[in-house]
C-alpha positions as CSV (number, residue, x, y, z in Angstrom):
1,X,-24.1,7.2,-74.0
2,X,-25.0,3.5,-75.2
3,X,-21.8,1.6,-74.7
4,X,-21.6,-1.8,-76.9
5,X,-20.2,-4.8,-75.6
6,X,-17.2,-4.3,-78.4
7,X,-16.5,-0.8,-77.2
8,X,-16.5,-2.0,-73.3
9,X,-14.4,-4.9,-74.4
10,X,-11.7,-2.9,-76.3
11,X,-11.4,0.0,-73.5
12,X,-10.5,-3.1,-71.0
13,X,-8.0,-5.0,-73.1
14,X,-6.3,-1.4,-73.9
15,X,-7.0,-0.2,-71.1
16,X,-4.8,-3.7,-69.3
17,X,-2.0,-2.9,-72.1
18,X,-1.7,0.6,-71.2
19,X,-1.3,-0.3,-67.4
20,X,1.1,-3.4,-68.7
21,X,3.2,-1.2,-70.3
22,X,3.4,1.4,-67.8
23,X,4.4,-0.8,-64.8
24,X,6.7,-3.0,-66.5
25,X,9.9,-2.0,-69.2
26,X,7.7,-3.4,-72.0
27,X,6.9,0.2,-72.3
28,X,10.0,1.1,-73.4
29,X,11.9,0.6,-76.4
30,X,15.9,1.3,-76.6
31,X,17.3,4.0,-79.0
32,X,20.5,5.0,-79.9
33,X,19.2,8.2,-78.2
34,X,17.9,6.7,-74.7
35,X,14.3,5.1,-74.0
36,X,11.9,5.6,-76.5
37,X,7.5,4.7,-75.2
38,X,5.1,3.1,-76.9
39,X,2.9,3.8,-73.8
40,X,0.9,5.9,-76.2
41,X,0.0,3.4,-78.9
42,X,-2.9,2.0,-77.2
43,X,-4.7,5.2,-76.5
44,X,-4.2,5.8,-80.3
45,X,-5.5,2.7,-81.1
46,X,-8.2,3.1,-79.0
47,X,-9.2,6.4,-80.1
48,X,-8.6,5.6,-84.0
49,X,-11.1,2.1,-83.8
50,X,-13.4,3.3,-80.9
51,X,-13.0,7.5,-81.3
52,X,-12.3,10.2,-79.0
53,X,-14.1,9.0,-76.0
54,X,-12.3,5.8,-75.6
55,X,-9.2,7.2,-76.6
56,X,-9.6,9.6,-73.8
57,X,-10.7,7.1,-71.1
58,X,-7.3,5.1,-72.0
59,X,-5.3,8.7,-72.1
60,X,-6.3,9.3,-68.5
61,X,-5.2,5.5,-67.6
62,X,-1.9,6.3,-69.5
63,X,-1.6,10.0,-67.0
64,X,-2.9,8.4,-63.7
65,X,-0.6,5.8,-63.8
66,X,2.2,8.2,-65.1
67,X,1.8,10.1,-62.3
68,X,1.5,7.6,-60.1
69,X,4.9,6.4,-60.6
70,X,6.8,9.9,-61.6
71,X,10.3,9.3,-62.5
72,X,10.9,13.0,-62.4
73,X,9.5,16.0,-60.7
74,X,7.2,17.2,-63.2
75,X,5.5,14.1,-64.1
76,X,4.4,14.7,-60.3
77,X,2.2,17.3,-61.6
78,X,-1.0,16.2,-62.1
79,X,-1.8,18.3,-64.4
80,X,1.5,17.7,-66.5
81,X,1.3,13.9,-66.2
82,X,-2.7,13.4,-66.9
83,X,-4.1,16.5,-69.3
84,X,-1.5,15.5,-72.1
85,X,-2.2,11.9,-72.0
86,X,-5.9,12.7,-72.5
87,X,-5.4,14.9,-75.0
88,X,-3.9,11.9,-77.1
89,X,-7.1,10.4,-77.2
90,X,-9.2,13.2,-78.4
91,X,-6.6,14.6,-81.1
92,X,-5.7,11.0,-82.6
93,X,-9.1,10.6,-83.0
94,X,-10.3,13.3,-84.9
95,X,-7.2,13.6,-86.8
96,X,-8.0,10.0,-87.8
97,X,-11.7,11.2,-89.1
98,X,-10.0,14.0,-91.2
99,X,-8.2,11.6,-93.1
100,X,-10.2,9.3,-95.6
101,X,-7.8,6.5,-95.7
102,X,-7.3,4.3,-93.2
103,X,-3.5,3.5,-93.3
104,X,-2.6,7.3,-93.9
105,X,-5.2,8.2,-90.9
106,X,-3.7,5.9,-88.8
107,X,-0.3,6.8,-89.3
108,X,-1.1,10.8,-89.0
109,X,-3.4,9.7,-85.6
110,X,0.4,8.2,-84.2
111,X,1.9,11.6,-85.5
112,X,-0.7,13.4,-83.9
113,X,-0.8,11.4,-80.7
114,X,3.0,11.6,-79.7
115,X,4.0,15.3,-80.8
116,X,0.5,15.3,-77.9
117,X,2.1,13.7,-75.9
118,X,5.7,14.6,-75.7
119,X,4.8,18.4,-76.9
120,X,1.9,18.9,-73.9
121,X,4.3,17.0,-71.6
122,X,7.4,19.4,-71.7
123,X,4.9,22.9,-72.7
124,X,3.5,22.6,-69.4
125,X,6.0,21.7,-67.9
126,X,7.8,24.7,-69.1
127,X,5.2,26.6,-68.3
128,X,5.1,25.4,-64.9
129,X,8.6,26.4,-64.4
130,X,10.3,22.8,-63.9
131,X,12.2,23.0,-67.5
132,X,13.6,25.9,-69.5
133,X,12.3,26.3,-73.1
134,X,16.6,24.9,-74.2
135,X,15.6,22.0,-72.2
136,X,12.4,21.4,-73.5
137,X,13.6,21.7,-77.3
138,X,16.5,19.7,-76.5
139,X,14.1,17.2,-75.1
140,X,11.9,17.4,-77.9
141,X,14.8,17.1,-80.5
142,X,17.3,14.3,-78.9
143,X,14.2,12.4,-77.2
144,X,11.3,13.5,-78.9
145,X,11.9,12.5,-82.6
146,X,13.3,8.9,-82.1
147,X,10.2,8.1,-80.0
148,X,7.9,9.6,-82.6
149,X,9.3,7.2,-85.5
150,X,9.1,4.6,-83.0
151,X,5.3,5.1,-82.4
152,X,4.1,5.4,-85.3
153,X,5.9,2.9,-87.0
154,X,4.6,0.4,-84.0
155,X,0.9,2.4,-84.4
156,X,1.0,1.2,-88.1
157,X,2.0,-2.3,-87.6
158,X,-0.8,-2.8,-84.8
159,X,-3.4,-1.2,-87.2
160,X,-2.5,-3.6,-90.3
161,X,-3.0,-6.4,-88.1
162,X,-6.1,-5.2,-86.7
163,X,-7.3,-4.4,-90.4
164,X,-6.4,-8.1,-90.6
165,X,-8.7,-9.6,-88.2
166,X,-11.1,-6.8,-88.6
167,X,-11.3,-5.3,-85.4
168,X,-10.5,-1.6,-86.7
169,X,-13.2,0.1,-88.1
């Protein structure tokens, strides 16, 4: 794999924002309905201008350092804190390519991205026995859909800019 200069370049600067966000409360945005994170926004971005690979390198930042500082005891599971944040990567990205439009793609890429996240975060967590299905779907429902608008209403305002200074694609 050739990498460019401009793919190197991006990975690092979203790469930095990721790890910003993760050890500071930037990554956090209040809602009426608790914390909401944008901590997945720039492995979507990275995914939807640089595609899957770069989205995945930035999704395993995003787990590592999730799991590196675990607020609770299932985000200490490796495989729980990293696989989903991968995963964000890799599905934003191709769900990006499906889409012929780039403001649509993005915004179904952000869709995409945090149902990844928070749905592959509390599945295997369930499956790993350290939440009931009623506490996952309560999760999902009270937590889940604020941070969803959140993100991809933040996803979509990064991406205009971008398209402004034409950095995205």
């Amino acid at each position: 794999m050739n990498l460019s200069t401009r793919t190197i370049t991006i990975t690092g600067i979203l790469s930095a924002i990721t790890i910003i966000l993760a050890v500071t409360p930037l990554g956090f945005i209040p809602t009426p309905f608790g914390l909401a994170t944008i901590m997945p926004v720039p492995v979507i971005i990275g995914a939807i201008i640089e595609g899957p690979i770069v989205g995945g390198l930035i999704g395993l930042i995003f787990g590592l350092f999730s799991f590196i500082r675990a607020g609770s005891p299932f985000i200490a599971d490796p495989i729980v804190a990293i696989i989903p944040r991968v995963l964000i990567g890799f599905l934003a990205a191709y769900s990006y390519k499906l889409i012929n439009q780039q403001l649509i793609g993005s915004g179904i890429a952000a869709a995409v991205g945090f149902l990844t996240n928070t749905g592959g975060v509390l599945t295997l967590s369930t499956l790993r026995g350290y939440l009931t299905a009623e506490a996952a779907l309560g999760i999902a429902v009270i937590h889940g859909i604020p941070e969803l608008v959140v993100g991809v209403v933040t996803t979509l305002l990064i991406f205009k800019v971008l398209q402004r200074t034409q950095v995205s694609n």
